[in-house]
C-alpha positions in Angstrom: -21.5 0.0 10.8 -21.3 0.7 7.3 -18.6 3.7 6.0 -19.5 6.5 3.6 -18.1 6.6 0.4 -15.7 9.7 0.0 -15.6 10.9 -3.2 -13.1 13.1 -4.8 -12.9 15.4 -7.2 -9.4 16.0 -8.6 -8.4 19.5 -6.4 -9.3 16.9 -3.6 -7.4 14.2 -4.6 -4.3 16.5 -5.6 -4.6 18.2 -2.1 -3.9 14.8 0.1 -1.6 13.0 -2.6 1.8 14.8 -0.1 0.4 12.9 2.7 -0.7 9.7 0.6 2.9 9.9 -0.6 4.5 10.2 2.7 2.3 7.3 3.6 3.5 4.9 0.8 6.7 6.1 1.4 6.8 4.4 5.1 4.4 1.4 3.9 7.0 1.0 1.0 9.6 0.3 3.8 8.1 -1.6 6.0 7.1 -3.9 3.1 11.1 -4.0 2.0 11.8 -5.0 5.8 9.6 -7.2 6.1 10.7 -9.1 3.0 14.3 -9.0 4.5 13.4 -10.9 7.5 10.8 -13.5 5.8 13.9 -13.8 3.7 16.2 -14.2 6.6 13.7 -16.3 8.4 13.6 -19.1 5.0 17.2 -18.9 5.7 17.1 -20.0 9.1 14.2 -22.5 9.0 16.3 -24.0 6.0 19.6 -24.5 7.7 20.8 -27.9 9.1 19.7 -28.1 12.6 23.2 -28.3 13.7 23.7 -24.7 12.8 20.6 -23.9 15.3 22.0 -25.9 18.2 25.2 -24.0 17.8 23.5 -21.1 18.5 22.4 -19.3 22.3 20.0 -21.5 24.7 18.6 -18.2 26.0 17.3 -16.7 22.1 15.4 -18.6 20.1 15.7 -16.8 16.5 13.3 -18.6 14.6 10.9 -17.4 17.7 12.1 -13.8 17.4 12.4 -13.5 13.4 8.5 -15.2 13.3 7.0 -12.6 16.4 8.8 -9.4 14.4 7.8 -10.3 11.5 4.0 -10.4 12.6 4.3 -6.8 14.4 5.5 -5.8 11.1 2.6 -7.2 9.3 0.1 -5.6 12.2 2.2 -2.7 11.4 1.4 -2.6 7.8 -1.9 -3.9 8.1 -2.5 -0.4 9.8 -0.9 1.1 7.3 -3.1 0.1 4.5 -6.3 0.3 6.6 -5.3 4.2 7.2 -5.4 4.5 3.1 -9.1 3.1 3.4 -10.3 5.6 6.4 -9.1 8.3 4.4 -11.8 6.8 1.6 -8.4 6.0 -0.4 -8.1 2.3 -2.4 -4.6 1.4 -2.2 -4.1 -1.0 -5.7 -0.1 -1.7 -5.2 2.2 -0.4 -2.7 5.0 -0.8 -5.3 5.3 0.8 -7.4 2.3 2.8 -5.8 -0.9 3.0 -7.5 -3.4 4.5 -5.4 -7.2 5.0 -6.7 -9.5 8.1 -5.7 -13.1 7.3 -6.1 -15.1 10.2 -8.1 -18.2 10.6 -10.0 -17.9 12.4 -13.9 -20.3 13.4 -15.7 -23.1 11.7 -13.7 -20.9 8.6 -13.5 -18.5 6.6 -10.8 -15.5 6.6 -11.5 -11.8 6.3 -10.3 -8.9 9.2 -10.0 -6.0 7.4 -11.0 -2.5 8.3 -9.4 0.8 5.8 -9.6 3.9 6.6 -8.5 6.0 9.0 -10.7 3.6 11.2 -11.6 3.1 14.5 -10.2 -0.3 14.4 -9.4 -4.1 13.1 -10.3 -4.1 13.7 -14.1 -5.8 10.2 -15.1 -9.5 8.3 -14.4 -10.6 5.2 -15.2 -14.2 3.1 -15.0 -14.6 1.1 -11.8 -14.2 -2.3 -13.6 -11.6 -1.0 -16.2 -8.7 -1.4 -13.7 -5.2 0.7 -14.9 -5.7 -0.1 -18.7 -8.4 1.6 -18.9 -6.6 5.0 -18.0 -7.9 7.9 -19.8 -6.6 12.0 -19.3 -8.5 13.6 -17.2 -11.1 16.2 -19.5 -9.6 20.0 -19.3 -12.3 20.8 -18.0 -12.0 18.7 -15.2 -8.4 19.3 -14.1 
């Protein structure tokens, strides 16, 4: 089943960017934590085996560290698919750049929000990508 395109226009964008911000805000953690433990799991895995047999018979960490670490990636995998049921196209989680599909003047094109800023003042073309950023006309905002 195919999903409609949402488009935007820039009082649109501006009026969901608090709860896209929120959002990123929590995504922006859990991608930190799990960094930690993928961190802490290298660690582990890279040890000498004697340090694992010193450790508990009844844990197995590399087992524990390996099944969090995929709840935390379902986790975010939710995450990111929430930005894309909202018709939202989540470029970078940090720093955030989030994308809000629009059409100007007749023509597709992208709202253009990263994190920082305090809202939707910037477009760019669908294959321009983040260097093509231009202001938003005046007439537009």
């Amino acid at each position: 089943m195919a999903v409609e395109r949402k488009w935007f226009t820039p009082g649109e964008a501006n009026e969901l960017l608090p709860r896209i911000k929120a959002e990123l805000e929590v995504l922006q953690r859990l991608a930190n934590s799990i960094e930690r433990r993928f961190a802490e799991l290298q660690r582990i895995k890279t040890s000498s085996v004697h340090a694992l047999t010193d450790l508990p018979t009844e844990t197995d960490p590399l087992f524990e560290l390996e099944a969090q670490l995929e709840f935390m990636r379902m986790e975010a995998d939710m995450l990111v698919g929430n930005f894309a049921r909202k018709g939202v196209l989540l470029k970078m989680i940090e720093p955030a750049l989030v994308d809000f599909p629009s059409v100007l003047d007749g023509e597709p094109v992208l709202l253009c929000w990263k994190e920082g800023e305090d809202g939707v003042s910037h477009y760019h073309g669908w294959n321009e990508g983040f260097a093509g950023r231009r202001a938003l006309p005046e007439e537009w905002k």
